[in-house]
C-alpha positions as CSV (number, residue, x, y, z in Angstrom):
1,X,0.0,0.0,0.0
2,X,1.2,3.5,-1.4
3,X,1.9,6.1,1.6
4,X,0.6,9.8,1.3
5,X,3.8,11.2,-0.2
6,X,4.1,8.1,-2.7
7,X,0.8,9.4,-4.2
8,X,0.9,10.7,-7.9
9,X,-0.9,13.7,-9.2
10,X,-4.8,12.7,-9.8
11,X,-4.2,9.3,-7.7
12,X,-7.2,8.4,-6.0
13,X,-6.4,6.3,-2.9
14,X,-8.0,4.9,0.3
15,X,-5.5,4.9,2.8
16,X,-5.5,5.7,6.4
17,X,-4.0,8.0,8.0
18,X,-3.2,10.3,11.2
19,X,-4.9,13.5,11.7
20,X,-1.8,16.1,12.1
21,X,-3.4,19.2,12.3
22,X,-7.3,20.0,12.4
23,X,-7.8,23.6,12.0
24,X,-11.8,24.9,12.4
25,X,-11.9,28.0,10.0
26,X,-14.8,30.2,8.2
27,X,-14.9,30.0,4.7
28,X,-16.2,33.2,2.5
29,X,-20.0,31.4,2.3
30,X,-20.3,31.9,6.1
31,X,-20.0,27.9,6.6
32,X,-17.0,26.5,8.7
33,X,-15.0,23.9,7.3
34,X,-11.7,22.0,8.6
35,X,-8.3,22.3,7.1
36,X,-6.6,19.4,7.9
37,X,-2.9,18.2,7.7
38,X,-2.5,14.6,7.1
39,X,0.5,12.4,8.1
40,X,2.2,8.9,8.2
41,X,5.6,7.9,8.0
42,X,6.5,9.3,4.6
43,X,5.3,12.8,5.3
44,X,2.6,15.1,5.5
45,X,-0.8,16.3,2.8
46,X,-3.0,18.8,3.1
47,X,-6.5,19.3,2.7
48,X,-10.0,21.1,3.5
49,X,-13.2,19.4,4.4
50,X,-16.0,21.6,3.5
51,X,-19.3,22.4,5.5
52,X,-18.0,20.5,8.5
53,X,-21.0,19.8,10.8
54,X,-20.1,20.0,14.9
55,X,-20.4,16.5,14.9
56,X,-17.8,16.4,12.4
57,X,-15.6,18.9,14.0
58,X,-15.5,16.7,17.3
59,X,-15.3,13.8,16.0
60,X,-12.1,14.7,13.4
61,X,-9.7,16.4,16.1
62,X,-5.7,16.2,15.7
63,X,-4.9,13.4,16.9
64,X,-6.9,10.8,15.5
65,X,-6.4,8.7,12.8
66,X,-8.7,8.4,9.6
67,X,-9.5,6.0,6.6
68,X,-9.3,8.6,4.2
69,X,-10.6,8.6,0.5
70,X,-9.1,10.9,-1.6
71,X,-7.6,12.5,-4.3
72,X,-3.9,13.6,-4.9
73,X,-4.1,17.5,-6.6
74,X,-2.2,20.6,-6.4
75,X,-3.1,23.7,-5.1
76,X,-0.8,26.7,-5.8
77,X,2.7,25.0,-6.7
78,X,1.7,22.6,-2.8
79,X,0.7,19.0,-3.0
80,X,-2.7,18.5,-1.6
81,X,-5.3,16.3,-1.4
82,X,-9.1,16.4,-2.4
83,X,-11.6,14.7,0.2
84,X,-13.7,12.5,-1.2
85,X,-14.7,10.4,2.3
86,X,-13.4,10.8,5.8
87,X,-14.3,8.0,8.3
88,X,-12.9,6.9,11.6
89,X,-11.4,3.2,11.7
90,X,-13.4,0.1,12.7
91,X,-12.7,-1.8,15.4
92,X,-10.4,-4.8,14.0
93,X,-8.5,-1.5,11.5
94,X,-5.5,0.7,12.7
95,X,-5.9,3.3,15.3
96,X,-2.6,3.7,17.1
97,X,-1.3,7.2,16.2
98,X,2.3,6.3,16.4
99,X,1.6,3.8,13.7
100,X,1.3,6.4,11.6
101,X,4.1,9.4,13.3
102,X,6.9,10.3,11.0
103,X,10.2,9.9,13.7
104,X,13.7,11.2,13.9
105,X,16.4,9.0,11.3
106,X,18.7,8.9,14.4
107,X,18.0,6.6,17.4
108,X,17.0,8.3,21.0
109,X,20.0,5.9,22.2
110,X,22.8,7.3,20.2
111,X,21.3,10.9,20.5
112,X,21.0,10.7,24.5
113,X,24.9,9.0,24.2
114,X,25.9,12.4,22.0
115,X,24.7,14.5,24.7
116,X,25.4,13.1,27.0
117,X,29.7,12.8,26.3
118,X,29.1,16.7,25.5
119,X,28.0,17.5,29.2
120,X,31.5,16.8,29.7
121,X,33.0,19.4,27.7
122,X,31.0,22.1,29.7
123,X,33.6,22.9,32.0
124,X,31.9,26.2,33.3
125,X,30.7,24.7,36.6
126,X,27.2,26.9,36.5
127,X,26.6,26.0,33.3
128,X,27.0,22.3,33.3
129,X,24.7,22.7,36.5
130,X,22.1,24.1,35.0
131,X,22.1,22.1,32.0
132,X,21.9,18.9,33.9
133,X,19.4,19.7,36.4
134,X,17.3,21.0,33.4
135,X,18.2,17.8,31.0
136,X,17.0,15.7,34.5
137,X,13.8,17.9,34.8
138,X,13.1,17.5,30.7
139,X,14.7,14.7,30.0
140,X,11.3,12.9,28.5
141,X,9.9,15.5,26.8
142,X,13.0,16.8,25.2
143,X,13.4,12.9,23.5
144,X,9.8,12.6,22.3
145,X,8.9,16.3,21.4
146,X,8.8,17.3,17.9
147,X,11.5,21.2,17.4
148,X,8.0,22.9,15.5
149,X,4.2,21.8,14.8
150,X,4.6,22.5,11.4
151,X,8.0,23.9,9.7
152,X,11.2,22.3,10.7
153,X,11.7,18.9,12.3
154,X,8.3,18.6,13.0
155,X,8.3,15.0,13.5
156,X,8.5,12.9,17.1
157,X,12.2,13.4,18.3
158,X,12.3,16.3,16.2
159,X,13.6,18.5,18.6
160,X,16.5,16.2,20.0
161,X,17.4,15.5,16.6
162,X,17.2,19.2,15.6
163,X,19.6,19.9,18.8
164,X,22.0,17.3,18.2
165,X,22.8,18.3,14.5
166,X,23.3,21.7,15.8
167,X,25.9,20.3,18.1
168,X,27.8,18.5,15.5
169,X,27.9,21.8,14.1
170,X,28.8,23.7,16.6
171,X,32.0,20.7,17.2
172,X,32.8,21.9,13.7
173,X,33.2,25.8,14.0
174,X,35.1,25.2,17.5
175,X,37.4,23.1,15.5
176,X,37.9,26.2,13.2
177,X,37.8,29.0,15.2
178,X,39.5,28.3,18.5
179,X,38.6,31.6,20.1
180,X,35.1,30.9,20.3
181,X,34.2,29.5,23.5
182,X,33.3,25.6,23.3
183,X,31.5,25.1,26.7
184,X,29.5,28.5,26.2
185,X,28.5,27.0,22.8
186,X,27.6,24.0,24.0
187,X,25.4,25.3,26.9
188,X,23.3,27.3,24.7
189,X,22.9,25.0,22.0
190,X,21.4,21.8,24.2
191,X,19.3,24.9,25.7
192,X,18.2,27.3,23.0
193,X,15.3,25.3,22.1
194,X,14.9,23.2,25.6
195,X,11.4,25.8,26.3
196,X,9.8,23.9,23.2
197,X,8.8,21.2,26.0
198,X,6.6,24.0,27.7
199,X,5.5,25.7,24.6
200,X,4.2,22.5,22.3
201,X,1.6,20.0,23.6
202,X,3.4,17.2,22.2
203,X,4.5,14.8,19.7
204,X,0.7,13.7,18.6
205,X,-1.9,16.7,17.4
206,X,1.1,19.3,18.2
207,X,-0.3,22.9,19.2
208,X,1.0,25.5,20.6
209,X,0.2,25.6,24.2
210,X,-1.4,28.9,26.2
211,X,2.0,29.5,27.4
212,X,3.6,28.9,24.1
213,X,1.6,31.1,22.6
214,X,1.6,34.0,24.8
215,X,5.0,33.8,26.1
216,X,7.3,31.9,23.3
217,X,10.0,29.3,24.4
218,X,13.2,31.7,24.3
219,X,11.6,33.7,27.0
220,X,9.8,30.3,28.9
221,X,13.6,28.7,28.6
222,X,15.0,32.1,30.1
223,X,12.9,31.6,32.8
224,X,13.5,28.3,33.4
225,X,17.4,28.8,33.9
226,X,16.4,31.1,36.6
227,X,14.7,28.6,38.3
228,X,17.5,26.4,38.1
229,X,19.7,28.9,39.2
230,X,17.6,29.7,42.4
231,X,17.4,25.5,43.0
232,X,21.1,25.5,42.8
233,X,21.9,28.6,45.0
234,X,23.6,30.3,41.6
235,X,23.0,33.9,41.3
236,X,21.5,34.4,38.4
237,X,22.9,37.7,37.9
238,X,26.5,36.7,37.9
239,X,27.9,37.1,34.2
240,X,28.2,33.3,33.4
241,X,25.0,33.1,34.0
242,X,23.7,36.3,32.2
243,X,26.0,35.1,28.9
244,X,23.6,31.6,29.2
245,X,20.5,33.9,29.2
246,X,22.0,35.9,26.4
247,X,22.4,32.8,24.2
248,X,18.9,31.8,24.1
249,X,17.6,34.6,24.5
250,X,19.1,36.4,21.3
251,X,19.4,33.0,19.0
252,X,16.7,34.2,17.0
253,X,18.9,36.7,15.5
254,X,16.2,39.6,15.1
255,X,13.8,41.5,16.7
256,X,11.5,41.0,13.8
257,X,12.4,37.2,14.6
258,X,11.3,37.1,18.3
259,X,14.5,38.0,19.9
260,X,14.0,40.4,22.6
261,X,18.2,41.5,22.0
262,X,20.5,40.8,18.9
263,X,23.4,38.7,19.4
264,X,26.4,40.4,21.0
265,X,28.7,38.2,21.7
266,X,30.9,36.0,19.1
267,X,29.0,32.8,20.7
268,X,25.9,33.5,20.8
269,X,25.7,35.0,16.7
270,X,27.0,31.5,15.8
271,X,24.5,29.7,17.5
272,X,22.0,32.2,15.7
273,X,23.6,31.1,12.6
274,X,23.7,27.3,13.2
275,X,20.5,27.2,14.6
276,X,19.1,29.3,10.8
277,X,21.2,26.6,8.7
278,X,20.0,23.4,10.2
279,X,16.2,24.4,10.1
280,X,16.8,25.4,6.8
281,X,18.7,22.1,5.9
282,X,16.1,20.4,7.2
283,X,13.4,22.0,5.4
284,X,15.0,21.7,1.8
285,X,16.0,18.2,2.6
286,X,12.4,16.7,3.2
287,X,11.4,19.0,0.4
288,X,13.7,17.6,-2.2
289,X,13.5,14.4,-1.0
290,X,9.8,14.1,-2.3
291,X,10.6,15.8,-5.8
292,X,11.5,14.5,-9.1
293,X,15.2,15.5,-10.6
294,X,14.1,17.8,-13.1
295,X,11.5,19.8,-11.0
296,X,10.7,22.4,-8.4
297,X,10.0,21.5,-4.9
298,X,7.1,22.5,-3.0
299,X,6.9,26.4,-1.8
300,X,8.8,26.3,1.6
301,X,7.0,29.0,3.8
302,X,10.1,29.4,6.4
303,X,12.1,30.3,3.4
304,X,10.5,32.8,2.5
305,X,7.9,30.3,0.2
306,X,10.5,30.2,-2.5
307,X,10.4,26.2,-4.4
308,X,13.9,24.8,-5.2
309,X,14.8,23.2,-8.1
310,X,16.0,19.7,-8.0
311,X,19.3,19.2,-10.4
312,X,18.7,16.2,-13.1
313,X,22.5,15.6,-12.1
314,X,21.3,14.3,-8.8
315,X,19.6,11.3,-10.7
């Protein structure tokens, strides 16, 4: 049986499926309907179901999974798919949403072992504290949570995977440029993203949570190292601490970005740009990955919606 991104253009299918995203919105007729994101292990599809009922709404959350009937279109340069039947599974038929979640290509055990060795080369004293007693506090949720519902490794282990890559990364520009400062790095890259266990639900039916909406993880993270700090009896004013704070806090890069300051020290602009190449690896990877040689991808909305072309020299 074909998966959803195995489907060609003007494929009708039966297949099912788990119900990513299930967003209620009002359509220019007055009627709601329900735009849907669809997933399995190859991917994610959209689609809209039309004149959804309330009974329809509730029953149809994120979440769930779905036989779905269906056709395979396109909708402005996107993949998408045309609803033809929605149904929820029968009792001897699949219903187990991580049948159906698209995972991390790297094993939790060689990603905790990664991390784990790196701890060691935080040699700061206050900052290995802090980023122990919040890896022991997290430790679950940072494995299993995806790094964004919908853009970059938004998948289960998405954020551990995400953080890990960054670290190789950040290995690799220490290796080059010895004056940066390796445990300072380090530190802020296994934290910049740690608040994304506050500010997502979870791995299944991700949303942004009221907190996460409201507040943002480089703030909820910021936070959370001053809880640490207090725990530990470190004050959080002293300037090991406040360079920490700095590096999440300003690893968005911009203002426009969410970053309440722009990077201002050497360490903390190179976790900026890491952080901006790996998401944007990431994106262009998955995006390729489902496109002919020969073709455009997808529009990529975190890069600015532009498609990519796909080289026939790759073939």
């Amino acid at each position: 049986m074909k998966k959803i991104r195995e489907l060609t253009l003007d494929e009708t299918f039966q297949l099912f499926v788990l119900i990513k995203q299930a967003d209620v919105r009002i359509a220019k007729n007055g009627k709601k309907f329900i735009a849907f994101t669809f997933q399995d292990t190859s991917g994610t599809i959209d689609g809209k179901f039309w004149d959804a009922s309330e009974e329809e709404i509730q029953k149809f959350s994120a979440g769930k999974v779905v036989c779905l009937d269906g056709k395979r279109e396109v909708y402005q340069g996107n993949p998408q798919v045309k609803i033809i039947h929605l149904r929820l599974p029968k009792d001897e038929e699949p219903s187990d949403a991580s049948l159906f979640m698209e995972r991390a290509p790297v094993k939790r055990e060689e990603m905790e072992a990664f991390i784990s060795q790196t701890l060691f080369e935080i040699t700061n004293p206050h900052w290995n504290r802090i980023v122990r007693y919040l890896f022991n506090q997290y430790n679950r949720e940072f494995f299993e949570y995806p790094a964004a519902k919908r853009n970059h490794h938004a998948f289960a282990g998405g954020l551990a995977y995400h953080t890990t890559t960054m670290l190789h990364l950040a290995k690799a520009m220490v290796s080059q440029y010895s004056q940066l400062d390796s445990a300072l790095l380090y530190a802020g890259v296994l934290l910049h993203d740690l608040g994304k266990v506050i500010e997502l639900s979870g791995p299944v039916g991700t949303e942004y949570t009221l907190v996460g909406n409201l507040v943002g993880h480089l703030v909820i993270v910021d936070e959370e190292i001053t809880k640490a700090c207090v725990a530990l009896s470190i004050d959080p004013a002293s300037e090991d601490v406040v360079l920490l704070r700095h590096m999440v806090l300003t690893h968005h890069g911009l203002l426009e970005y969410g970053s309440p300051v722009r990077p201002r020290i050497m360490e903390a602009e190179i976790l900026h740009q890491i952080d901006n190449l790996d998401a944007s690896m990431q994106m262009m990877s998955t995006a390729i990955s489902q496109t002919e040689p020969g073709s455009y991808t997808e529009r990529i909305f975190g890069l600015d919606g532009r498609s990519f072309y796909v080289p026939k020299i790759n073939e």
